[in-house]
C-alpha positions in Angstrom: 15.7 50.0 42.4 14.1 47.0 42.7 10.6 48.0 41.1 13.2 49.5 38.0 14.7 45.9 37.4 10.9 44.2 37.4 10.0 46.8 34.7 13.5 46.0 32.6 12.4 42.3 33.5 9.1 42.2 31.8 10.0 45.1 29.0 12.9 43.0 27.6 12.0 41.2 24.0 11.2 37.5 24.8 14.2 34.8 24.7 15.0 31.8 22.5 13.0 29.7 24.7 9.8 31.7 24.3 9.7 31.7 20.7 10.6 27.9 20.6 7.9 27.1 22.7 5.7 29.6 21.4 6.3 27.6 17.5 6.0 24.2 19.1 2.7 25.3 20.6 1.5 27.0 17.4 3.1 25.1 14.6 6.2 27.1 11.8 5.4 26.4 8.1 8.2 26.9 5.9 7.6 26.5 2.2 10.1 27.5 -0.7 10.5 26.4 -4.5 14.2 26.1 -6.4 14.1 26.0 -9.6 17.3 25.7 -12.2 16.9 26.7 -15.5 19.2 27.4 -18.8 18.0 29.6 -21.4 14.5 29.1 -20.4 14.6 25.5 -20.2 13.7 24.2 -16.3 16.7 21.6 -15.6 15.6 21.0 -11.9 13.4 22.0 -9.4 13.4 21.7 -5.8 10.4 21.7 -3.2 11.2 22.1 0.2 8.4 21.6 2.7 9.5 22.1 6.5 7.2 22.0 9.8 8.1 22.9 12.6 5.9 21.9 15.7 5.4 19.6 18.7 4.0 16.0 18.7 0.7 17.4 20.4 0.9 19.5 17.2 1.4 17.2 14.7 -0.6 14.2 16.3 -3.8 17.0 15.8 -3.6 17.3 12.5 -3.2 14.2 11.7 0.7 13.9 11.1 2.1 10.3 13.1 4.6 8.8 10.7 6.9 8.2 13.0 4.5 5.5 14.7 5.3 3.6 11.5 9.0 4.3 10.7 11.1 0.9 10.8 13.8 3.0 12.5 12.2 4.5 15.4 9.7 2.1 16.7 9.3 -1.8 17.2 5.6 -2.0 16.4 6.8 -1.4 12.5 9.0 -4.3 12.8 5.7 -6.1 14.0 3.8 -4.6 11.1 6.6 -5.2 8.3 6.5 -8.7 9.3 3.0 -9.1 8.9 3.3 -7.8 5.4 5.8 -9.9 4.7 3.7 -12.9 5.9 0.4 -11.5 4.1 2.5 -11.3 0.9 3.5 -15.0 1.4 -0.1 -15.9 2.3 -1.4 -14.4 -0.6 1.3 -15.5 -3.0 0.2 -19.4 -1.4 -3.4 -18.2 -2.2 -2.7 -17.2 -5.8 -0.8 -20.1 -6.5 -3.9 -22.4 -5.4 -6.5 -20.2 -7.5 -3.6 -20.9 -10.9 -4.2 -24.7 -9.9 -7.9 -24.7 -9.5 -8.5 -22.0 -12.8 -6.3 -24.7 -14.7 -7.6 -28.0 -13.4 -11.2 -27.3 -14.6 -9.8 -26.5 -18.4 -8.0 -29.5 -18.3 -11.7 -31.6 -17.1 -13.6 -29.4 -19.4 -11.5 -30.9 -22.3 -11.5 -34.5 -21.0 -15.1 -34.7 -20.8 -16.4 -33.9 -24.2 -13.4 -36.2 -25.4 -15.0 -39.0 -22.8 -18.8 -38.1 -23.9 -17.8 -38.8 -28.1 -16.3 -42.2 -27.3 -20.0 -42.3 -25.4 -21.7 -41.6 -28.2 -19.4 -43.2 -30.7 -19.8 -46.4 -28.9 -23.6 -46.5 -28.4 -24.0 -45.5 -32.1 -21.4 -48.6 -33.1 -24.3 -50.7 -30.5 -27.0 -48.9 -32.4 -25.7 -49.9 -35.5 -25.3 -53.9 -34.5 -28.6 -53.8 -33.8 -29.8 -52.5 -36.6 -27.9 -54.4 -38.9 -29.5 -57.2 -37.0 -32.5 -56.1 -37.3 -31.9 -56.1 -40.8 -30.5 -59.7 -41.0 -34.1 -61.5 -40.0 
């Protein structure tokens, strides 16, 4: 009787736990389109995209979001606070290269302004002198 019930034992399909562990292991892909038309005109479309798999799984190839995700960890709250302090740094940073781009235009107009008065003044010396010269 005994050897009956190991042969039912082993025979019997495998259980809900086997095939969940056996899709963790592996990995379940499940990939369908919607689409919604009206007399041939496509009003919506719907992609669903679904995996199925453990984090062993999904670490190999290359899935981690949830490493990231505000919600489930505290190292995004470190990260989104850096951002936020890199946007502020850079914002400072930008707002210091507006200054600088816009000082130099304002010099760059003073000195040909200062360098005519220059030249107006030496040619106003230039002509005493001459006139001078002139006079004896």
């Amino acid at each position: 009787m005994s050897s009956e019930r190991t042969s039912l034992i082993s025979a019997r399909p495998p259980g809900l736990v086997d095939v969940l562990d056996r899709i963790l292991d592996k990995g379940l892909v499940i990939a369908g389109d919607i689409k919604v038309s009206l007399a041939n005109v496509e009003l919506l479309t719907l992609q669903i995209r679904l995996l199925v798999c453990s984090i062993d799984k999904a670490e190999q190839i290359g899935l981690n979001w949830w490493r990231y995700d505000t919600n489930l960890t505290t190292r995004a709250e470190r990260a989104e606070s850096e951002n936020a302090e890199l946007r502020e740094r850079l914002a400072e940073l930008e707002r210091q290269v507006l200054q600088l781009s816009s000082t130099p235009a304002a010099k760059a107009g003073a000195a040909p302004v200062a360098g005519k008065r220059t030249a107006t003044k030496a040619a106003g010396r230039r002509g005493t002198g001459a006139s001078k010269k002139g006079r004896s």
